[in-house]
C-alpha angles and dihedrals in degrees: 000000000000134000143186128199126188107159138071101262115247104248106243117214088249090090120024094155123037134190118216122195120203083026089166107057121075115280084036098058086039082058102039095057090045092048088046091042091051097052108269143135110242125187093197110209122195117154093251127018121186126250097255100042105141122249114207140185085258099030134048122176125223129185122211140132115249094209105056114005129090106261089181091103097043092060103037110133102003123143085211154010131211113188109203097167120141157168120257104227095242118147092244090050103047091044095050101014114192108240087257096141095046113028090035092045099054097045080058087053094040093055093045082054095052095047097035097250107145097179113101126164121182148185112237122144138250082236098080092060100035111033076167099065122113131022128315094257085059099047091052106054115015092036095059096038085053110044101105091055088055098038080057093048087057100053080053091062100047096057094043083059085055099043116115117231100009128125095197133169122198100203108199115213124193106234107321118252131192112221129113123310102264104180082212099101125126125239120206134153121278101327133056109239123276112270087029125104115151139069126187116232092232087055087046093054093037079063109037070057094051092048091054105036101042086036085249130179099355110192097005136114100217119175133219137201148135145211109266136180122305080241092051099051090048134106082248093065094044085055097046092049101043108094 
């Protein structure tokens, strides 16, 4: 399957306020302005906000650790959640990654199954289904490097498939790239299609929006991806990008 979207989704009455977890990194602050632009009530969670970090009418900012505080109060009454939490790709990180997709998943989980909220939407990667995608160059220097972080995501998965009382989608991006939202990205199952390798983070957002609010792809892992620059699929770019 293969889709292309190239407008804003109509928000559907299913999910009027939306929690977004790792609202400050970069898919997250993509998310959180679509949500806010389409209508929507975000309570926008990073670990640590600063002082001055602005409350709206639309958004408010909350500041909480996914891994050992009580959630319970941030989704209350939410009609979803969209977890955009995530490992910077630092050497000490890769190499020793913190159990943030796991641990911090489940305590999400754990804190919808305590207030009633079904609607979960995730970051996984279309790595943990296809250690085969991209180009050679790829597969032999970011795969390896990276294969504690997706062996993490799938456990993840796989719990979320187990969960009680959760409608979650894993949505699976190629390597994440920060360039402008597009609207022209494919959908498939599972995998992202063969030649291409990269997602950018405001696609990803426009989409982990789409699956919540249209009630899209509920316990499925679909993966999404689109073709980028000669520049942006190089080694050049994987060493640019790595902190």
């Amino acid at each position: 399957m293969t889709v292309d979207r190239t407008a804003p989704s109509v928000m559907s009455e299913n999910a009027r306020t939306i929690v977004i977890f790792g609202a400050g990194g970069t898919t997250g602050a993509a998310t959180v302005a679509m949500a806010r632009d389409r209508g929507l009530t975000v309570r926008a969670v990073e670990h640590e906000w600063p002082l001055d970090a602005p409350d709206g009418e639309a958004v408010s900012h909350h500041s909480a650790d996914v891994m050992d505080d009580d959630l319970a109060p941030l989704v209350d009454s939410a009609d979803a959640v969209i977890s955009a939490i995530g490992l910077s790709m630092s050497v000490r990180t890769v190499a020793n990654p913190p159990p943030l997709y796991t641990k911090g998943t489940a305590n999400i989980v754990q804190a919808m199954q305590k207030t009633g909220v079904r609607r979960l939407a995730v970051i996984s990667a279309t790595f943990v289904e296809d250690a085969d995608a991209g180009p050679l160059w790829f597969r032999v220097t970011a795969m390896p490097a990276l294969a504690n972080i997706y062996a993490q995501m799938a456990r993840m998965e796989a719990e979320l498939a187990r969960a009680e009382g959760i409608d979650w989608t894993a949505a699976r991006p190629g390597w994440l790239l920060d360039r402008p939202y597009t609207g022209d990205y494919q959908v498939t199952d599972e995998k992202i299609t063969h030649g291409l390798l990269r997602t950018r983070h405001a696609d990803l957002a426009d989409f982990l929006l789409r699956c919540v609010t249209e009630d899209l792809h509920i316990g499925e892992t679909p993966a999404i991806a689109r073709r980028e620059s000669e520049l942006d699929e190089s080694p050049l770019a994987l060493k640019n990008e790595l902190v």
